[in-house]
N, C-alpha and C positions, 0 to 999 in steps of 0.2 A: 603173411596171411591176406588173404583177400575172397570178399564176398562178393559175387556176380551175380545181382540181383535184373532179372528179364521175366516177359512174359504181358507186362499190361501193355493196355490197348483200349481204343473205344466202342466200347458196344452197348447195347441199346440194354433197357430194362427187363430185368427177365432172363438175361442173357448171361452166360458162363465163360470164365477166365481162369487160365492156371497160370499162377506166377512159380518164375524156380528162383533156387539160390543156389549156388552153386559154392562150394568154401573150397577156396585151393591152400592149401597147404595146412591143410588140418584133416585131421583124420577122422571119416564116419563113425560114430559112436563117441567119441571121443568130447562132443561140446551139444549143449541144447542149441535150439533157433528159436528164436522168436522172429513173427513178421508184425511189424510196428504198422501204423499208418496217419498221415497228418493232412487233411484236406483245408479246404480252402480257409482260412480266418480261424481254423480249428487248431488245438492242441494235439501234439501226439501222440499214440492211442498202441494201447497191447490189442490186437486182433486175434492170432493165435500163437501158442507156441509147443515146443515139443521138447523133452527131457532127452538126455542122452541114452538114455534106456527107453525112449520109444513114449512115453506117455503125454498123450496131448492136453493141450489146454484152450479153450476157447473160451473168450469175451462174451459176453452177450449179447453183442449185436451178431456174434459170429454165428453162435451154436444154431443147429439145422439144414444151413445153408452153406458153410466152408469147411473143411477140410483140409488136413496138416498132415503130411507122411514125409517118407525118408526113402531113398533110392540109396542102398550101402554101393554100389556099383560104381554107382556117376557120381557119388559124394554130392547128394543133391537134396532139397529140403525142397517141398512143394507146397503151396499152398490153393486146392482146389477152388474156386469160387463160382456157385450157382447161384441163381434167383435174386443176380446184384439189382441193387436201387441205387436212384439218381444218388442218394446219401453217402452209396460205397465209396465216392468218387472222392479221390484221393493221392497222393504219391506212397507207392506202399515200401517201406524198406526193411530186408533181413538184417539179424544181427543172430551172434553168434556167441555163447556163455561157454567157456572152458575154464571155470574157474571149479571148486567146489560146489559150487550153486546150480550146475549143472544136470545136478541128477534130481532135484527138486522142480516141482509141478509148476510153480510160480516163483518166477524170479523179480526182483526189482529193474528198472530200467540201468540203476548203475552196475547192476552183476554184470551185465553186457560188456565179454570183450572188442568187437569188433564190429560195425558197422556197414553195410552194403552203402551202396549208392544212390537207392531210389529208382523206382519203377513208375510211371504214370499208367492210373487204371481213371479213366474219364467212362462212366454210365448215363448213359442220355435216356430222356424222358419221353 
């Protein structure tokens, strides 16, 4: 199994990012995602995630402004992101639950099978 987490980049405040995840050898429906995120001198942080049945979840810093879907095609997990602030700025990373915890709204960080790599999303001021 392996997570291909791509998509950040530096853009100005205001400004919108889609990050993907990509799970190769696991099967769409089959595991939630969560997208984590750990910025500078910060701890790391649930931002959104999504059940194996589709049902999202968002942080509070998340809700209004990002968005979490599912591509069953590309086996791909997206995390939309609008109206980022200098604050968003981060390394964002997917992770992937195919445990029984799966189908549940909120998962713990140890339900997490599997881990991506990390993405850098830098928002300038």
């Amino acid at each position: 199994v392996q997570l291909q987490a791509s998509g950040g980049g530096v853009v100005q405040a205001g400004g919108s990012l889609r990050l993907s995840c990509v799970a190769s050898g696991l099967v769409f429906g089959s595991y939630a995602m969560g997208w984590y995120r750990q910025g500078p001198g910060k701890e790391r942080e649930l931002v959104a995630s999504i059940s194996n049945g589709g049902r999202p979840y968002y942080a509070d810093s998340a809700k209004g402004r990002f968005s979490i879907s599912g591509d069953n095609a590309k086996n791909t997990v997206y995390l939309q992101m609008n109206s980022l602030k200098p604050e968003d700025t981060a390394v964002y990373y997917c992770a992937a639950d195919v445990g029984p915890s799966r189908a549940k709204l909120v998962r713990f960080d140890w339900e997490y099978d599997y881990w991506g790599q990390g993405t850098l999303v830098t928002v300038s001021s």
